[in-house]
C-alpha positions as CSV (number, residue, x, y, z in Angstrom):
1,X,-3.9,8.4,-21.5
2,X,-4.8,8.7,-17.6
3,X,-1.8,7.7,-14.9
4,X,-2.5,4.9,-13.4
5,X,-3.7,5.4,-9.7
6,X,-1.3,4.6,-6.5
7,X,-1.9,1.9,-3.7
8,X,0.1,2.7,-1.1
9,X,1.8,0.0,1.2
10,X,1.8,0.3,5.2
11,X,5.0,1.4,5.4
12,X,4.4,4.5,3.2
13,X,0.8,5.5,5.3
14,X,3.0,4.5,8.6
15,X,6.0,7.0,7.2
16,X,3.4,9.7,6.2
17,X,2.1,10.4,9.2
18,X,5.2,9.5,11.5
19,X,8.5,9.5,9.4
20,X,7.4,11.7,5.8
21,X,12.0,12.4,5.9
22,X,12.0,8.4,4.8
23,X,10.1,9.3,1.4
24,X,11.6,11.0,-1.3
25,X,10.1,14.4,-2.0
26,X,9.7,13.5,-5.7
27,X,7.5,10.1,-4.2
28,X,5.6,12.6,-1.9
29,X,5.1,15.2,-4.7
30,X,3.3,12.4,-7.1
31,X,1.3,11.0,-4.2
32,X,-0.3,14.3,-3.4
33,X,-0.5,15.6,-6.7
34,X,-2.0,11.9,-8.3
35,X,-5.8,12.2,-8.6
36,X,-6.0,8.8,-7.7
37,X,-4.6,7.4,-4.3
38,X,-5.6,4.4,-2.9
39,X,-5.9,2.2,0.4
40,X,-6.2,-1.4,0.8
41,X,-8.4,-2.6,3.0
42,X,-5.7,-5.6,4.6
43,X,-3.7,-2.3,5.1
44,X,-6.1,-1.5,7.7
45,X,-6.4,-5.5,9.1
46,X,-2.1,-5.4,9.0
47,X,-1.3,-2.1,10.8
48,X,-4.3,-3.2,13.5
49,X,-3.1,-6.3,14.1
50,X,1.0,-4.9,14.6
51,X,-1.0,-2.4,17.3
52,X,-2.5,-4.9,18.8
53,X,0.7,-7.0,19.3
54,X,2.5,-4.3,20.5
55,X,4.9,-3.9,17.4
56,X,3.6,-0.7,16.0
57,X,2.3,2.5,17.9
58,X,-0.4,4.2,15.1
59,X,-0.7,8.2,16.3
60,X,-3.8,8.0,14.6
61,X,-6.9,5.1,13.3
62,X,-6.3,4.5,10.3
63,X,-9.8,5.7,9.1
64,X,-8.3,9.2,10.3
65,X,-5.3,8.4,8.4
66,X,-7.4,7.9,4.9
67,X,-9.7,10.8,5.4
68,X,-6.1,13.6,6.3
69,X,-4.4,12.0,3.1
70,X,-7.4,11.6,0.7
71,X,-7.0,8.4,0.2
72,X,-9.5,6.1,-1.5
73,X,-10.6,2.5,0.4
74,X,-10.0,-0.4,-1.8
75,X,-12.0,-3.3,-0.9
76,X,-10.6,-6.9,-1.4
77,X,-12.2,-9.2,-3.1
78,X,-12.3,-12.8,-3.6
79,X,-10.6,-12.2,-7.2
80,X,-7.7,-10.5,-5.3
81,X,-7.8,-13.7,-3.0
82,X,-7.4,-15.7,-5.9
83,X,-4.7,-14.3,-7.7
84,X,-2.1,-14.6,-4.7
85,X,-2.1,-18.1,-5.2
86,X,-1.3,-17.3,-8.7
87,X,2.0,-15.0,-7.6
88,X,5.6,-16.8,-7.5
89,X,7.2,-16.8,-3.8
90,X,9.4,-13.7,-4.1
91,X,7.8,-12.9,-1.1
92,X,6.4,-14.2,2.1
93,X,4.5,-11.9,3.6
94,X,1.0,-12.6,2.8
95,X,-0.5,-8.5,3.2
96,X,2.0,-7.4,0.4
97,X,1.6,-10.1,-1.4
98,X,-2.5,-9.7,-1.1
99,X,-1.4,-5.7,-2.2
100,X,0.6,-6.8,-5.2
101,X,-2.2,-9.1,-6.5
102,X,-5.1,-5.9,-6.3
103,X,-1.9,-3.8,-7.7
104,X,-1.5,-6.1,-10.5
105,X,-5.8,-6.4,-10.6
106,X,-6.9,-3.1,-10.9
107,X,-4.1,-1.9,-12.6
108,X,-2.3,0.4,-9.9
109,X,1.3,1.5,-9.1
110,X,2.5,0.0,-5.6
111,X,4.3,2.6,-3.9
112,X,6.3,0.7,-1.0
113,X,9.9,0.8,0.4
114,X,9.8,-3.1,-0.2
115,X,12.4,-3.7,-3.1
116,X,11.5,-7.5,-2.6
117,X,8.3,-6.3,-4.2
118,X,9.9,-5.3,-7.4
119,X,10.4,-8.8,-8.2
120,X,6.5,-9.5,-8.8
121,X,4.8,-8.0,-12.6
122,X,2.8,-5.3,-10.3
123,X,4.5,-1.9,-11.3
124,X,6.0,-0.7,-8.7
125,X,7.4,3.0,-7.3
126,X,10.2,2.8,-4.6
127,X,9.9,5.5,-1.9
């Protein structure tokens, strides 16, 4: 049986290029060595709009960010709309909630720092 593939949260992309010391080597080992790694396209709208508001400082785009970590762009669709409505209110925020829906979806491990994110069904990998 095939691993599942990884969707990384903003926090883990943010802490791979800026901060890799707040991931566990064992977490950083599995992302590069999984041949499946993936980036979710309200990643890119989330870490955009924190630049543009002043409350995140991005070294790089995060297009640059995809290509230097081999990630893999997944689109959201209106089915991963849907299903947040379908979620219980562990959590507020409505990008990790959009990521634990496409997790949950497409059948992926959400690797995040989050532990509020544990509470959903989505398998989920603590960094």
């Amino acid at each position: 049986m095939t691993e599942p593939g990884l969707l990384l949260d903003s926090n883990v992309l943010v802490w791979l290029d800026q901060k890799p010391w707040r991931i566990s080597k064992a977490v950083i080992e599995r992302i590069e060595q999984a041949p499946l790694v993936y980036l979710s396209a309200v990643t890119a709208w989330e870490l955009t709009i924190k630049q543009s508001l002043g409350s995140l400082t991005l070294l790089h785009p995060v297009s640059d960010l995809v290509h230097s970590h081999r990630l893999i762009e997944l689109p959201v669709t209106i089915r991963h709309g849907e299903a947040v409505g379908l979620l219980p209110l562990h959590h507020r925020d409505l990008f990790d909630r959009l990521l634990v829906a496409q997790a949950i979806l497409e059948g992926l491990i959400l690797v995040t720092g989050d532990r509020k994110l544990s509470k959903y069904a989505a398998p989920v990998l603590l960094v």
